[in-house]
ROVEXBA-66447 format. One record per residue (C-alpha): z, y, x; chain; residue in three letters; residue number from 1. Coordinates in steps of 0.25 Angstrom, whole numbers. Last residue first. Layout:
residues N
      pz      py      px   chaine   residu   num
       Z       Y       X        A      ALA   NUM
...
//
This chain:
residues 338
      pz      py      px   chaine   residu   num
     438     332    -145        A      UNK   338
     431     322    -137        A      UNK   337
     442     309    -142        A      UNK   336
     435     314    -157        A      UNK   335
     423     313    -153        A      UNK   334
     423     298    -149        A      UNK   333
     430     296    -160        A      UNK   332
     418     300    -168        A      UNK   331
     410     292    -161        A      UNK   330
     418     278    -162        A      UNK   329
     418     283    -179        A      UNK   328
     404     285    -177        A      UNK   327
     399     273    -171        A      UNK   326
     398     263    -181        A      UNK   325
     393     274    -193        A      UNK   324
     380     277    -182        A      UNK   323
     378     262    -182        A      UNK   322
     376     261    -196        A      UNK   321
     368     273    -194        A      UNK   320
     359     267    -187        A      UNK   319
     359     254    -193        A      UNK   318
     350     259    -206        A      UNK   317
     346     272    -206        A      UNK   316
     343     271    -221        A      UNK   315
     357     279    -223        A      UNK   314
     362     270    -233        A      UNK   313
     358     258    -226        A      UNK   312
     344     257    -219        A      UNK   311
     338     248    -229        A      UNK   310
     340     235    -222        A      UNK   309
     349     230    -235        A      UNK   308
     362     224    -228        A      UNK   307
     370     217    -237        A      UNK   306
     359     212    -246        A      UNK   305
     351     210    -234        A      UNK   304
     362     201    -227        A      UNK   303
     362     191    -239        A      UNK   302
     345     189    -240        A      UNK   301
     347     174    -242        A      UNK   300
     349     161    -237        A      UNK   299
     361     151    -245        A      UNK   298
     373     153    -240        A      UNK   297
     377     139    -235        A      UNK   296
     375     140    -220        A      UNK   295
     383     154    -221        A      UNK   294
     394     147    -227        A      UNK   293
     394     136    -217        A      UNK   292
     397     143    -207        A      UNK   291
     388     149    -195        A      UNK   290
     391     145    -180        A      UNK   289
     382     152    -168        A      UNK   288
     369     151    -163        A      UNK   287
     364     164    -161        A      UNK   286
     376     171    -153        A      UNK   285
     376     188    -155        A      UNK   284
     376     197    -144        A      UNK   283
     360     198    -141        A      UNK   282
     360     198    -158        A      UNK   281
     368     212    -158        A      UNK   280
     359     219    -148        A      UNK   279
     348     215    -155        A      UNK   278
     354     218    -168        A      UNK   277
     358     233    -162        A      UNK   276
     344     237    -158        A      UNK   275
     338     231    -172        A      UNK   274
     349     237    -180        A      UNK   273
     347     251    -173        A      UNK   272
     332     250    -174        A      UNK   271
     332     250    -189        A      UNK   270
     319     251    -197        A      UNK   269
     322     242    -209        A      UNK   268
     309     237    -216        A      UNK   267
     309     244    -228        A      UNK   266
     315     239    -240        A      UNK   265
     308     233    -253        A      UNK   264
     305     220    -243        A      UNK   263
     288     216    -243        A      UNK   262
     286     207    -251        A      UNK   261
     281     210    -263        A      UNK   260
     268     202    -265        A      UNK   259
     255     201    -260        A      UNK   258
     256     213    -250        A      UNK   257
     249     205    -240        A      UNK   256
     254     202    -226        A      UNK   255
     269     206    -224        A      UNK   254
     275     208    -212        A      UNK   253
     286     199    -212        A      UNK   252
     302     198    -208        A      UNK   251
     307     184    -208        A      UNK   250
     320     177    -209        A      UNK   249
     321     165    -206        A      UNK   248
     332     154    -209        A      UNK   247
     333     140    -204        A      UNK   246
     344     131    -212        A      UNK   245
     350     117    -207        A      UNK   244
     358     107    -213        A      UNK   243
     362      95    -203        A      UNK   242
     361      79    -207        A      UNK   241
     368      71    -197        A      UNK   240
     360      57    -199        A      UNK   239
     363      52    -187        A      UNK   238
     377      57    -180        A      UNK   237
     378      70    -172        A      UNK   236
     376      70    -159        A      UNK   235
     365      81    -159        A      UNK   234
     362      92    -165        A      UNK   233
     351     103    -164        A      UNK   232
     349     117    -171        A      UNK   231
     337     123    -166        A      UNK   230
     331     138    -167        A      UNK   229
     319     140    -158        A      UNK   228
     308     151    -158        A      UNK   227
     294     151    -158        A      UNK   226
     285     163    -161        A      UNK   225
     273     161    -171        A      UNK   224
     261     162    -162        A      UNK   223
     252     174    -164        A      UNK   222
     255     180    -151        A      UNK   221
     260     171    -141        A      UNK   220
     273     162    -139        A      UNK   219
     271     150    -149        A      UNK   218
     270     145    -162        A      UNK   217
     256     142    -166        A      UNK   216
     247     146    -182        A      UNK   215
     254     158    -181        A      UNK   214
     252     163    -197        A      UNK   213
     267     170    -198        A      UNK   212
     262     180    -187        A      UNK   211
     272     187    -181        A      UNK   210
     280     200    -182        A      UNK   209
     288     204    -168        A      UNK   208
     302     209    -169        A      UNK   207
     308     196    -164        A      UNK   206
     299     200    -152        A      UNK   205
     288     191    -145        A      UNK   204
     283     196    -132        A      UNK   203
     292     193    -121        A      UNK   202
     305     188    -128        A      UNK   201
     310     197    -141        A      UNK   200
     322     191    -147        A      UNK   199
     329     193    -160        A      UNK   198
     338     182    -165        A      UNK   197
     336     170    -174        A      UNK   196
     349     161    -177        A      UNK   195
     356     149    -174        A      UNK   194
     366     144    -184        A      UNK   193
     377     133    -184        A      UNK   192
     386     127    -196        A      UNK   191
     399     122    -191        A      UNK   190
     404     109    -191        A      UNK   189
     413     109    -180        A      UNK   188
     411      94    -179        A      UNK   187
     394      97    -175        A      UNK   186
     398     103    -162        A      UNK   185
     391     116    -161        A      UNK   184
     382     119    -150        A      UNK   183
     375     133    -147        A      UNK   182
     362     136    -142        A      UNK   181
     359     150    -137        A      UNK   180
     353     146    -123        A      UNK   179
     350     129    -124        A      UNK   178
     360     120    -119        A      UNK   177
     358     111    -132        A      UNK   176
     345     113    -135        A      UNK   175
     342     109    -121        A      UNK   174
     353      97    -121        A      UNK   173
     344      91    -133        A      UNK   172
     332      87    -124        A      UNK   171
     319      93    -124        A      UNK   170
     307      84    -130        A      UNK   169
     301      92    -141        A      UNK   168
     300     107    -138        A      UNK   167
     309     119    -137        A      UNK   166
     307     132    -144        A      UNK   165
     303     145    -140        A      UNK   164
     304     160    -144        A      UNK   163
     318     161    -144        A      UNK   162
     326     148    -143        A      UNK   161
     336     144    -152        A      UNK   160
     348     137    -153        A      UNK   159
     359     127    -161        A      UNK   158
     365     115    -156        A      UNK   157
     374     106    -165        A      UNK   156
     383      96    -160        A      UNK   155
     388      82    -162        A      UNK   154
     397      75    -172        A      UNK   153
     402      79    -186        A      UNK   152
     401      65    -193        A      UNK   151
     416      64    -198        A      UNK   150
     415      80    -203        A      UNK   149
     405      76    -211        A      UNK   148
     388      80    -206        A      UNK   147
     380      92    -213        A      UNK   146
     380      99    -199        A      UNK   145
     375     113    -203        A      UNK   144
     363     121    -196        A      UNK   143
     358     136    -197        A      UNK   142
     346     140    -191        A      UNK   141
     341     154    -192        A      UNK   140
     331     166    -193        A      UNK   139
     332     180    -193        A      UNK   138
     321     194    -194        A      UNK   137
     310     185    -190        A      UNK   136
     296     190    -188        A      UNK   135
     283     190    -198        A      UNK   134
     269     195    -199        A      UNK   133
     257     196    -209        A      UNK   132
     266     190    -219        A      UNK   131
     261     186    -234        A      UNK   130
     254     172    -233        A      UNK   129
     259     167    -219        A      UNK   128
     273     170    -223        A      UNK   127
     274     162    -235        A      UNK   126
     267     152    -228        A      UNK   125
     279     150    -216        A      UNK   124
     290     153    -226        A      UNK   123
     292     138    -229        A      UNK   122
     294     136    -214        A      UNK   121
     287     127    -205        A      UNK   120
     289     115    -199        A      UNK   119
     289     108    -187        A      UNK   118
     287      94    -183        A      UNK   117
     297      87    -177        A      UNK   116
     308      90    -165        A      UNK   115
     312      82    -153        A      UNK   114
     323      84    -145        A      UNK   113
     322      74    -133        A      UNK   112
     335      72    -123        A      UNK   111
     345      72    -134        A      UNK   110
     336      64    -145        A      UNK   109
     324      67    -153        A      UNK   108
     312      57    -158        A      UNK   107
     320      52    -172        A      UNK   106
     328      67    -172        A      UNK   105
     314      74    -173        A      UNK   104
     322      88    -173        A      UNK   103
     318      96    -187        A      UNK   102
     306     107    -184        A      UNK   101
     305     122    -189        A      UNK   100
     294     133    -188        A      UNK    99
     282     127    -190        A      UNK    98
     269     131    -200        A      UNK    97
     270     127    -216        A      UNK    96
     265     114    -215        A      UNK    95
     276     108    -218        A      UNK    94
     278      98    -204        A      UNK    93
     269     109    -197        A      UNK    92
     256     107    -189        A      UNK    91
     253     117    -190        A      UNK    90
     258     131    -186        A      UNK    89
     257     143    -197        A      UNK    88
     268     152    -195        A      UNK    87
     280     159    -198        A      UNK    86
     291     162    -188        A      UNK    85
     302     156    -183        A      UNK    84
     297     145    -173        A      UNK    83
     304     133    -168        A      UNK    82
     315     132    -178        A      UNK    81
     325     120    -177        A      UNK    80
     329     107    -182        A      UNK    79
     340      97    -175        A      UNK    78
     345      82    -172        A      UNK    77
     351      71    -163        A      UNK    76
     362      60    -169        A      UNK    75
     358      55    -153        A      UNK    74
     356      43    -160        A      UNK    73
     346      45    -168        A      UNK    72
     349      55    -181        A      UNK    71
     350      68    -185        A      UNK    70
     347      76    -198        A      UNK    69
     340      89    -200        A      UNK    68
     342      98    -212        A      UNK    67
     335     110    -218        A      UNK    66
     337     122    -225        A      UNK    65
     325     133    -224        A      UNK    64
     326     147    -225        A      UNK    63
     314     157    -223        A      UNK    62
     316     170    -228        A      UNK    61
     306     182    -231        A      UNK    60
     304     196    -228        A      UNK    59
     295     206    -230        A      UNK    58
     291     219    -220        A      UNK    57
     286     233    -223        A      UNK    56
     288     240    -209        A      UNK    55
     297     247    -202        A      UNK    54
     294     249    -188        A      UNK    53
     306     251    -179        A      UNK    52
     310     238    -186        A      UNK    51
     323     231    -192        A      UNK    50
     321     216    -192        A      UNK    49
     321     212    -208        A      UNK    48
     331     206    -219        A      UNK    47
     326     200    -231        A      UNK    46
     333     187    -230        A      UNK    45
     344     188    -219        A      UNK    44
     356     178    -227        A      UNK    43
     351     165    -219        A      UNK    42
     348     173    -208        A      UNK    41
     362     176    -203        A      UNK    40
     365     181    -191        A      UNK    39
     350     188    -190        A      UNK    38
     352     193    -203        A      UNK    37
     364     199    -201        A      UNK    36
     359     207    -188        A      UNK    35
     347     211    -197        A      UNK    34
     355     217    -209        A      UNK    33
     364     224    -199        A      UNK    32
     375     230    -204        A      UNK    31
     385     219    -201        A      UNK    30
     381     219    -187        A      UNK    29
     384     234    -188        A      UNK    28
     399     232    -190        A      UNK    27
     401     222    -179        A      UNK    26
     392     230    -169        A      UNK    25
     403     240    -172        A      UNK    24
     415     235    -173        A      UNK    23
     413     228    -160        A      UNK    22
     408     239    -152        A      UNK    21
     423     247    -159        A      UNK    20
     431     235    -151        A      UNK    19
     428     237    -138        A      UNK    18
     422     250    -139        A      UNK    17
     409     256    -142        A      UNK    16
     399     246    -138        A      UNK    15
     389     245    -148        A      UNK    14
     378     234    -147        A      UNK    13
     364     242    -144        A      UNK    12
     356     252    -152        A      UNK    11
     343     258    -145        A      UNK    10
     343     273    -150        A      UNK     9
     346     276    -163        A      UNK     8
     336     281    -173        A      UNK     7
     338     295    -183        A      UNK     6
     328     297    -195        A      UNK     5
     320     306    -195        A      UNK     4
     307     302    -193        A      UNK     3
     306     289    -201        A      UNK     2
     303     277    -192        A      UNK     1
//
């Protein structure tokens, strides 16, 4: 940190006034590059977890469109991600480590979910070759029924699961009943999207870099971490075809200076946005509806064009944003004491 310049305290959500708390948490959301990127990962190319430590840092992003199709007679089917981060596990479907696996709809029905063989991500080696550590900044999995209005039966159920992931066997009703899922019945045909938040259980921490040559995914140190993002449907006829994107966002340390890759910018060094976007996210649902304009936009760095994570005008980035919130409420606040 600089000397000099001025650090709040631990920042939590604002509670003003009924309606001036509102206002602003509503008004800082939007200027929060990281908050914005967690909401939408699609558009949150480039952008990075502000630090106490500020170090040299690049970024990349991983998109990938896919679709899953039911069928069997329970009209049964689903993809998810099992493990974010890079790594090197085999075997893999690709060959290129495992992060995502497609739902075995020949073996699987509603008292047996079973999923194939994972696979990994295309930014798996590219990672492995010029990052000597990596974390996610955002990640997501939005999914769209592609079925008529005639043929819209059924439900969608998205989740996660921190740090874990379920195995082959268990029925459909967990995913279902599940802590954070949500449930959309297919004939409102809405697009859905569950997304990555931060949490720190035990001794892994969302701020934590890790190894993107893990050879095991796992809990200990040196494993790649798990964590579960699903999207599963049922009763819809055979045959339903459903398009899904995973997005990731990563944050590396980078390992040789081979090429230019490391961001123009500093890391951003912001405690106030961090305090504040936990605090916002604890309040905030992770599976929620999403429109169809958001599915289409093509990915992209949309929120750091907006909201450069170069401090603002002042370089004291949210901190002063938050200082511009309050003053008008402190300011009156003075005004009733004279």
């Amino acid at each position: 940190m600089i000397p000099g310049i001025p650090r709040s305290g631990g920042a939590r959500a604002r509670h003003v006034s009924a309606g001036g708390s509102q206002k602003i948490n509503s008004n800082l959301k939007r200027k929060s590059p990281w908050y914005q990127s967690i909401l939408n990962p699609a558009q949150g190319a480039g952008i990075k977890i502000p630090d106490d430590v500020a170090i040299q840092t690049g970024t990349i992003q991983c998109v990938l469109e896919e679709n899953f199709v039911t069928a069997g007679a329970d009209g049964i089917g689903g993809i998810r991600i099992f493990c974010l981060h890079p790594n090197e596990v085999v075997p893999s479907a690709n060959g290129d480590g495992v992060n995502w696996q497609a739902m075995d709809t020949a073996l699987s029905s509603l008292v047996s979910v079973t999923w194939q063989e994972g696979s990994g991500f295309a930014t798996n080696p590219v990672l492995a070759e010029f990052a000597r550590d990596v974390r996610v900044v955002s990640a997501a999995i939005y999914c769209e029924s592609e079925a008529s209005l005639a043929t819209s039966s059924g439900e969608m159920i998205l989740g996660y699961t921190p740090y874990d992931y379920a195995l082959n066997g268990v029925p459909y009703s967990d995913y279902r009943n599940q802590y954070g899922s949500s449930i959309m019945p297919l004939n409102a045909c809405k697009p859905m999207k569950v997304v990555w938040t931060p949490v720190s259980v035990d001794e892994q921490t969302y701020t934590s870099f890790y190894s993107p040559r893990a050879i095991n995914v796992g809990p200990t140190e040196g494993e790649a971490p798990k964590w579960e993002m699903f999207v599963v449907v049922a009763g819809t006829p055979a045959g339903t075809a459903f398009r899904v994107r995973m997005v990731v966002n990563y944050e590396f340390i980078p390992y040789l200076n081979a090429i230019d890759i490391v961001s123009a910018n500093p890391s951003p060094c912001d405690a106030t946005e961090v305090d504040l976007t936990e605090s916002w996210i604890a309040e905030t649902q992770v599976t929620v509806p999403t429109s169809t304009k958001e599915m289409s936009s093509n990915p992209g760095a949309g929120i750091q064009a907006s909201l450069p994570q170069d401090g603002g005008e002042t370089g004291y980035g949210m901190f002063v944003d938050l200082l511009k919130e309050l003053a008008p409420y402190a300011l009156e606040g003075v005004a009733m004491l004279l």
